[in-house]
KEPA-575757 format. One record per residue (C-alpha): x, y, z; residue in one letter; residue number from 0. Coordinates in nm, 2 decimals. Example, Ala and Ser with C-alpha at 12.3 -4.5 7.8 and 13.67 -1.06 7.14 Angstrom:
REC       px       py       pz   code   pos
REC     1.23    -0.45     0.78      A     0
REC     1.37    -0.11     0.71      S     1
REM end
This chain:
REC       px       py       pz   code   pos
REC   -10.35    -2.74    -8.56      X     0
REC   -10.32    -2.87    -8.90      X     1
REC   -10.60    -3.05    -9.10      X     2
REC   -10.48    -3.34    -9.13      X     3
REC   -10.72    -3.42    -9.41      X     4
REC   -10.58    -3.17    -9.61      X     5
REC   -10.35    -3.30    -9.78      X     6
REC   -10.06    -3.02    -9.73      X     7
REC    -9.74    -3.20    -9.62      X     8
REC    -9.54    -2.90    -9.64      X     9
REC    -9.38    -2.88    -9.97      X    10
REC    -9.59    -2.71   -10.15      X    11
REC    -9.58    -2.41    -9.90      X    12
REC    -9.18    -2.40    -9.93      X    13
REC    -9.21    -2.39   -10.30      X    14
REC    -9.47    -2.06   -10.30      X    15
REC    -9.30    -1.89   -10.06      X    16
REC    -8.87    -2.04    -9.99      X    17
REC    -9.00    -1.91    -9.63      X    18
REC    -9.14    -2.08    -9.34      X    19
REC    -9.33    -1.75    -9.22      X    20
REC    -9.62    -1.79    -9.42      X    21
REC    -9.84    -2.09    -9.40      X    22
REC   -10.12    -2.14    -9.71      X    23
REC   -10.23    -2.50    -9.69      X    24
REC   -10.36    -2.44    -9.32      X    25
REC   -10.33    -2.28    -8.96      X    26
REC   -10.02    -2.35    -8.80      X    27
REC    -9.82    -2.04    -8.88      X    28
REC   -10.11    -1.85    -8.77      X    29
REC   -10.09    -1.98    -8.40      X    30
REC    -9.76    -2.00    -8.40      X    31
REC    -9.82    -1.61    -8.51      X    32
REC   -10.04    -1.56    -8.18      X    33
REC    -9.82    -1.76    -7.96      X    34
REC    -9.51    -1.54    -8.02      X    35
REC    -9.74    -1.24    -7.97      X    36
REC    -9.85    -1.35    -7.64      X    37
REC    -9.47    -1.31    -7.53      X    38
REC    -9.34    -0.97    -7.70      X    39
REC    -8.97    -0.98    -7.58      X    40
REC    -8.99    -1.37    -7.73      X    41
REC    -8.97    -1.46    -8.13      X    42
REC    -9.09    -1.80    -8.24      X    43
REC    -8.91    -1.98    -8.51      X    44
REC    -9.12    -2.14    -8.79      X    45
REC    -9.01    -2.49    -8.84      X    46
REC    -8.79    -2.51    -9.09      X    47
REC    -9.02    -2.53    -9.43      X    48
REC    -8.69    -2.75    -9.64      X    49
REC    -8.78    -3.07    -9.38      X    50
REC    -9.03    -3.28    -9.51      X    51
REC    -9.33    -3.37    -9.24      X    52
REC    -9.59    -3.54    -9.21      X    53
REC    -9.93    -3.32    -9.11      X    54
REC    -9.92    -3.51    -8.77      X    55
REC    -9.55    -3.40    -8.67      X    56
REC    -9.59    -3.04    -8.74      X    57
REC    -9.87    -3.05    -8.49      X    58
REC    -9.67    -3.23    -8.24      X    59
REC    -9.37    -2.96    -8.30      X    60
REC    -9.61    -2.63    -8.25      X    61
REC    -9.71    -2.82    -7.95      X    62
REC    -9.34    -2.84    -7.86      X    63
REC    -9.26    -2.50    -7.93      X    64
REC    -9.55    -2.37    -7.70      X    65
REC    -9.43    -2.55    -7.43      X    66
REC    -9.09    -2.43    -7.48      X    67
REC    -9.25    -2.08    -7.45      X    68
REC    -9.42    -2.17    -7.10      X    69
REC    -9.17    -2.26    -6.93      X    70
REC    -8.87    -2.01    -7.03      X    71
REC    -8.65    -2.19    -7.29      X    72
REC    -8.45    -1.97    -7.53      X    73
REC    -8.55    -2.12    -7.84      X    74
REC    -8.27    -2.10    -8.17      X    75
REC    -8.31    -1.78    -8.37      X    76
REC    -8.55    -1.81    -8.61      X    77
REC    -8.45    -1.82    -9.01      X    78
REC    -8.67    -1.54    -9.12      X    79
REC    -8.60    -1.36    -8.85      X    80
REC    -8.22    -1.19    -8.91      X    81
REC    -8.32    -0.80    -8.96      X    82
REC    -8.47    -0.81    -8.61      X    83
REC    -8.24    -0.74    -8.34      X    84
REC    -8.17    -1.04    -8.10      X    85
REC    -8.32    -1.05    -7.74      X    86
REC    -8.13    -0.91    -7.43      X    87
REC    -8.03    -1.24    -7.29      X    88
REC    -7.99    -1.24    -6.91      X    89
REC    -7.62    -1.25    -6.75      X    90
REC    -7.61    -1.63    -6.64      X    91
REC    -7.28    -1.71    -6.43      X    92
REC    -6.96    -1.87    -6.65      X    93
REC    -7.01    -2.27    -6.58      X    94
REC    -6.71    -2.44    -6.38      X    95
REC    -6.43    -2.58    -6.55      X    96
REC    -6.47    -2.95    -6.55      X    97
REC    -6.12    -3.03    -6.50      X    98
REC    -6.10    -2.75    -6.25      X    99
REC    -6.40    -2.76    -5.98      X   100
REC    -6.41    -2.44    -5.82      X   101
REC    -6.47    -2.38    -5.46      X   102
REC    -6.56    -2.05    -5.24      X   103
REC    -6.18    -2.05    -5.10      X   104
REC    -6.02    -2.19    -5.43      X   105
REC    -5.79    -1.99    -5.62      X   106
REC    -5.78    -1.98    -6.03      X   107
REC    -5.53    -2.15    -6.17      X   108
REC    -5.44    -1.93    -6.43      X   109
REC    -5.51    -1.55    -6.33      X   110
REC    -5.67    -1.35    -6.58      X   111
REC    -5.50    -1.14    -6.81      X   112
REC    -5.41    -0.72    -6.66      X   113
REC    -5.67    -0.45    -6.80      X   114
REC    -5.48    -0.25    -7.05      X   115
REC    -5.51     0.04    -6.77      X   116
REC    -5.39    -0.21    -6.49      X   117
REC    -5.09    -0.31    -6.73      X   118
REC    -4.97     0.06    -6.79      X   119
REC    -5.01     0.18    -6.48      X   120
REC    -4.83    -0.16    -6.29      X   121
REC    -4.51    -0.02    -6.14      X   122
REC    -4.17    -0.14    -6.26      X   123
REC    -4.05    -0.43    -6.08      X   124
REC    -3.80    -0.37    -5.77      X   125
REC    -3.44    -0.46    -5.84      X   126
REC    -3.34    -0.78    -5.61      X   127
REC    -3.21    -0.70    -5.30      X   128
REC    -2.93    -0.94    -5.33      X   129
REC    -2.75    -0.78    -5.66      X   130
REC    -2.85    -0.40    -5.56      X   131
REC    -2.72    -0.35    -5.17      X   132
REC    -2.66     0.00    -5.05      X   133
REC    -2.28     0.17    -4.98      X   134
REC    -2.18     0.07    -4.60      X   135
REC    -2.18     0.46    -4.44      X   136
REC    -1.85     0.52    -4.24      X   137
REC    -1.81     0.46    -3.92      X   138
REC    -1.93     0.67    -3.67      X   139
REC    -1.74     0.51    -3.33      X   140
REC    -1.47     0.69    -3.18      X   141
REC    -1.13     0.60    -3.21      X   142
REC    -0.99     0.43    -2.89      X   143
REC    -0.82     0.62    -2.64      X   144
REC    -0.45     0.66    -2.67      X   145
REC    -0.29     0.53    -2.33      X   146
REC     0.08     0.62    -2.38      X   147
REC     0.30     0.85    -2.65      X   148
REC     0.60     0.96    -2.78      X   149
REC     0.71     1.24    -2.46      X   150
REC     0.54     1.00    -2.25      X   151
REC     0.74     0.87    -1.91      X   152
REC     0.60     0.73    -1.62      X   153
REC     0.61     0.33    -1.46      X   154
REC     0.35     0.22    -1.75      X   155
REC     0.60     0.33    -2.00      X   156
REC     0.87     0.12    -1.82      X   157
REC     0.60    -0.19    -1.77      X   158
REC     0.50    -0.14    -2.20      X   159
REC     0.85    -0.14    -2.27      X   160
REC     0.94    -0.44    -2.05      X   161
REC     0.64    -0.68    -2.24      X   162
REC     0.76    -0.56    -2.55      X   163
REC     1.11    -0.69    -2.49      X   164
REC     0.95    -1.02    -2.40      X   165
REC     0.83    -1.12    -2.71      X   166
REC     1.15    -0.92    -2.89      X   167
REC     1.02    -0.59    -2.99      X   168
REC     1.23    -0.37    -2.78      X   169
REC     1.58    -0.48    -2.73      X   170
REC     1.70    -0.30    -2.47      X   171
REC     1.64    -0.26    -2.10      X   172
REC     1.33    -0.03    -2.00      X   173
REC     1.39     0.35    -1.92      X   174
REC     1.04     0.44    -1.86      X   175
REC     1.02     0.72    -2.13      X   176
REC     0.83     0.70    -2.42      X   177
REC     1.07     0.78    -2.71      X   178
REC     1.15     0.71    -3.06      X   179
REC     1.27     0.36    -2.97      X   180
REC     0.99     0.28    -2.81      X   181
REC     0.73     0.42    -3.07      X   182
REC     0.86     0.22    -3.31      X   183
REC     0.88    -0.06    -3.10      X   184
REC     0.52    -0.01    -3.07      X   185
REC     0.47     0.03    -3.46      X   186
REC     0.64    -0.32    -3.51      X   187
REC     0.41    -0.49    -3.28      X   188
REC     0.08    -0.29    -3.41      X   189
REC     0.17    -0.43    -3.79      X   190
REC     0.28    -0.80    -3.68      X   191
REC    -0.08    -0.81    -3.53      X   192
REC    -0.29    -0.59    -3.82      X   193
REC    -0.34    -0.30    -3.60      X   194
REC    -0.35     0.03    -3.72      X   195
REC     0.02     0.14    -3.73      X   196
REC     0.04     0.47    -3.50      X   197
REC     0.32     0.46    -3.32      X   198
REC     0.10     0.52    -2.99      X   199
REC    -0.01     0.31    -2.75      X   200
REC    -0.40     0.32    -2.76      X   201
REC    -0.65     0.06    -2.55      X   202
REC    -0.64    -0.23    -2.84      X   203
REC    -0.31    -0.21    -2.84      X   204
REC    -0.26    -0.22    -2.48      X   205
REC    -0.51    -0.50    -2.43      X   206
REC    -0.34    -0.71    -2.70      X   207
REC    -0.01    -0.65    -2.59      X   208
REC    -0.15    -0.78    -2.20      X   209
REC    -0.28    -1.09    -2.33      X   210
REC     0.02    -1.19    -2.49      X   211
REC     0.28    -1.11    -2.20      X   212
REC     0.30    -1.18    -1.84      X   213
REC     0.36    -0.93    -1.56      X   214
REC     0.76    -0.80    -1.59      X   215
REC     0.96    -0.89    -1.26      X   216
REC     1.11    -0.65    -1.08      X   217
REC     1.43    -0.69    -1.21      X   218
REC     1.31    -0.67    -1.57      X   219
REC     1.13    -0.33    -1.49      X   220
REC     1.48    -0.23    -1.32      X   221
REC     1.78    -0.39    -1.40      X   222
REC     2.07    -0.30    -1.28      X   223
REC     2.23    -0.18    -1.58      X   224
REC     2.23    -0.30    -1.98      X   225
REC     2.56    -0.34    -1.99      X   226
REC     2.84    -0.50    -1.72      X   227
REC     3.02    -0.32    -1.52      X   228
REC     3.35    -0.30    -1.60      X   229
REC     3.63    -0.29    -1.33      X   230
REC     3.65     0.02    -1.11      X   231
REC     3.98     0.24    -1.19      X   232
REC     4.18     0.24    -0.84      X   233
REC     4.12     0.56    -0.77      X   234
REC     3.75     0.51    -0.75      X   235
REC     3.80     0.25    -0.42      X   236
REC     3.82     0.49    -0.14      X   237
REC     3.60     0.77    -0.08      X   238
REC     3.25     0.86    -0.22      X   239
REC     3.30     0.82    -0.61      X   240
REC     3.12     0.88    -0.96      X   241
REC     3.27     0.61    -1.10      X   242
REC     3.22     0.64    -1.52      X   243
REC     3.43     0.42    -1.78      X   244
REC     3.39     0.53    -2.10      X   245
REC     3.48     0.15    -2.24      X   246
REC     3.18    -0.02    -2.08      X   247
REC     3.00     0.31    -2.10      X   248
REC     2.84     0.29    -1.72      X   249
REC     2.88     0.49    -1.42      X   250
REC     2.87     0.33    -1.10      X   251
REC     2.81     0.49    -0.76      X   252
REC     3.03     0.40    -0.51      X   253
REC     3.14     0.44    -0.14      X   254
REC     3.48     0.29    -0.01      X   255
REC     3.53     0.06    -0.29      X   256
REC     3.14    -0.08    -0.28      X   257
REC     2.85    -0.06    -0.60      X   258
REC     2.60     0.14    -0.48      X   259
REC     2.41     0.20    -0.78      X   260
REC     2.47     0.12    -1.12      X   261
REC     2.29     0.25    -1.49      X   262
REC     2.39     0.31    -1.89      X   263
REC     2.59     0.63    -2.00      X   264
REC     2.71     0.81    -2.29      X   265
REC     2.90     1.04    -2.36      X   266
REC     2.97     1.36    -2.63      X   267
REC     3.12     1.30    -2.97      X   268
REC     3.40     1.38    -3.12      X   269
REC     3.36     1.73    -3.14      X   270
REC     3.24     1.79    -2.80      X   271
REC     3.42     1.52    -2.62      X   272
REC     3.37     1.44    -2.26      X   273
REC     3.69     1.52    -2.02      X   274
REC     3.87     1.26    -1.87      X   275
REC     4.01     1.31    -1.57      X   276
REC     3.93     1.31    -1.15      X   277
REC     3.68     1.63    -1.08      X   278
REC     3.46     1.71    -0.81      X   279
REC     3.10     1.77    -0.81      X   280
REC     3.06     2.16    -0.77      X   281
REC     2.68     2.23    -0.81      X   282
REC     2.39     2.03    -0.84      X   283
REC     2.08     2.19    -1.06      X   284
REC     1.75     1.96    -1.03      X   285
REC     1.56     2.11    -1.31      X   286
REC     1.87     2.29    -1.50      X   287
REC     1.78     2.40    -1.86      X   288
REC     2.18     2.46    -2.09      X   289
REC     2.16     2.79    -2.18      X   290
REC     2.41     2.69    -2.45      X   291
REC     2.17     2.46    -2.62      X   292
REC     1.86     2.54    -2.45      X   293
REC     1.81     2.17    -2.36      X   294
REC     1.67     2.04    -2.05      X   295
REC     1.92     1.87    -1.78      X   296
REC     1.73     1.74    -1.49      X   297
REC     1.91     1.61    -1.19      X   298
REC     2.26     1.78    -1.32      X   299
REC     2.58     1.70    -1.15      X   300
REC     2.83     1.95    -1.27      X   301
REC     3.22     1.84    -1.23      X   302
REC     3.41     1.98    -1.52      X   303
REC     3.29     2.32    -1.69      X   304
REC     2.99     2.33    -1.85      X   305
REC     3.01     1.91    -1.81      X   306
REC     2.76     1.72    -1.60      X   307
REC     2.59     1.40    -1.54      X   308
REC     2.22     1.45    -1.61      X   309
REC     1.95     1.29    -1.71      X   310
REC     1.88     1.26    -2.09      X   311
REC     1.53     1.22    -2.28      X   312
REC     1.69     1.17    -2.60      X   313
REC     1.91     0.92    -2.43      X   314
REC     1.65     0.77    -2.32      X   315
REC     1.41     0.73    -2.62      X   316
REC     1.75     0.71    -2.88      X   317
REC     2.03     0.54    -2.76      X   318
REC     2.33     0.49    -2.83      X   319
REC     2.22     0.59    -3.19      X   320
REC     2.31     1.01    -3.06      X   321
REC     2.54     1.17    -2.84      X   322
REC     2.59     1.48    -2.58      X   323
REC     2.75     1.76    -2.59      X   324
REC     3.00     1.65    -2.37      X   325
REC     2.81     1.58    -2.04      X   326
REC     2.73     1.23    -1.94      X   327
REC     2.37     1.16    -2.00      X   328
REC     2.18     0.90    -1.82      X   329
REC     1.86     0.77    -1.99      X   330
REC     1.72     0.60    -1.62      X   331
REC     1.53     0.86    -1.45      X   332
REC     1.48     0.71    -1.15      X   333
REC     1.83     0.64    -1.12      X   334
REC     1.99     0.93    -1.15      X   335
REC     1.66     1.12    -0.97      X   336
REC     1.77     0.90    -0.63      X   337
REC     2.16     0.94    -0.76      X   338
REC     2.08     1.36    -0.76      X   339
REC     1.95     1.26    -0.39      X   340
REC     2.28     1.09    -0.24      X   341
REC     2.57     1.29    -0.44      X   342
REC     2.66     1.58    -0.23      X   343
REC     2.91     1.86    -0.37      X   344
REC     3.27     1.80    -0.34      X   345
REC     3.20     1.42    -0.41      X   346
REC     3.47     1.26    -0.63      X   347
REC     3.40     1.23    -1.02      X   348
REC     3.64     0.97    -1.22      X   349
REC     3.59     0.95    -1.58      X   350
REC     3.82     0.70    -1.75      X   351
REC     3.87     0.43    -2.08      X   352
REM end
């Protein structure tokens, strides 16, 4: 402590020495000397020797300054003191924001910023799924089963050809064989209803077809013939007859003047014309093959020649849109297959306009 009876105020010490370490007009740098040597890791600050005070005060602040010391205060760095290296300083924890109290299960607002190494090594972002989607792979499903084709004949051919005609894509009466008619028939109706255009009657196209159309009566599976009949020549009234007339281009089956069966007919062009004339049937050849034009001729009725009345695929899938050799081609197969049945040889043949 200070003599206060000294009469040192502090100035005169700041004018000898411009440094508050040294203390000539009494004691106080002294203790304040052994204060900071009782704490090695600590450094005292001299009061700063510019401030003018009274004897009394600097007492009072050495006093304040060794109580600072006590208790653990980190004091300011002294003036004197900048060559020495600062005090380790322990890690106290960053205060709370005071606009942003922080709790344990509160999130930062703001995240700090990446570590250089985090930054480089972040991965590049992933595109968005909505503008980067992948090719659609092909299809792997079967196609559907084709039901019915072009060489095709049976009573489902007959039944597909009699729906078609219902709703106007086959305009003739059904034969039951599956020709070129009927395939494109069948085309028309696949591309009216966006289906793949084959030609061939597959499952979808079946089921589509049944869900448009009812279930054909009888008489539009089997009518009695496309086209009228026209009236029987007289010499076709008596007897067992083939009845055929080129002008209405049917044949009629009759016996003593009655229809016993009816169905469509053509005939050869005009290079191989059919004869006209009355004949006879003189052989019958179920599954006969022309060795002329090695053609099939089921269910032949030879009368003239090399001339018969058979059954014709090409009739049947064509039309009139062709023509035979000069036999009489019918494009029912059931017809002429129970027609083959009933004619016996000898049995009157009339071909006439």
């Amino acid at each position: 402590m200070v003599d206060a009876d000294s009469g040192w105020d502090g100035r005169a010490g700041e004018a000898r020495t411009g440094r508050g370490t040294r203390d000539t007009g009494g004691t106080w740098g002294m203790r304040g000397a052994r204060a900071a040597d009782a704490l090695p890791d600590r450094r005292v600050a001299a009061p700063d020797s510019r401030v003018a005070l009274p004897g009394r005060r600097v007492a009072a602040v050495s006093l304040v300054v060794l109580a600072a010391l006590a208790t653990g205060c980190e004091p300011g760095t002294a003036t004197g003191a900048q060559d020495a290296p600062p005090p380790a300083r322990p890690t106290q924890a960053a205060a709370p924001s005071p606009t942003a109290p922080v709790t344990e299960d509160a999130k930062p607002r703001t995240a700090p910023p990446p570590s250089p190494s985090a930054s480089t090594a972040a991965p590049a972002p992933s595109p968005d799924p909505t503008t980067a989607r992948p090719a659609p792979e092909p299809s792997t499903a079967p196609p559907p089963r084709v039901l019915m084709r072009t060489g095709s004949e049976s009573d489902r051919v007959r039944e597909l050809q009699a729906r078609l005609r219902q709703i106007g894509h086959f305009g003739r009466n059904p034969t039951g064989y599956y020709g070129s008619v009927t395939a494109d028939a069948v085309r028309s109706f696949q591309a009216k209803r966006s289906l793949p255009v084959t030609g061939s009657t597959d499952e979808v196209t079946w089921g589509r077809l049944l869900a448009m159309t009812r279930v054909p009566k009888a008489a539009e599976l089997r009518p009695p013939t496309e086209r009228p009949l026209a009236a029987p020549d007289e010499r076709c009234l008596k007897g067992r007859v083939l009845c055929i007339s080129k002008n209405s281009r049917t044949l009629a089956w009759m016996i003593d003047g009655k229809v016993v069966s009816a169905m469509d007919v053509r005939f050869g062009s005009e290079y191989t014309p059919t004869r006209e004339g009355v004949f006879e049937v003189f052989w019958k050849s179920r599954d006969h093959v022309s060795t002329l034009y090695d053609t099939p001729m089921p269910y032949a009725l030879f009368f003239s020649g090399g001339q018969a009345v058979h059954y014709s695929a090409d009739f049947a899938a064509n039309g009139y849109g062709g023509a035979s050799h000069g036999c009489v081609n019918v494009r029912d197969k059931k017809k002429v297959a129970a027609l083959f049945g009933q004619v016996r040889t000898g049995d009157k043949v009339v071909v006439y306009w």
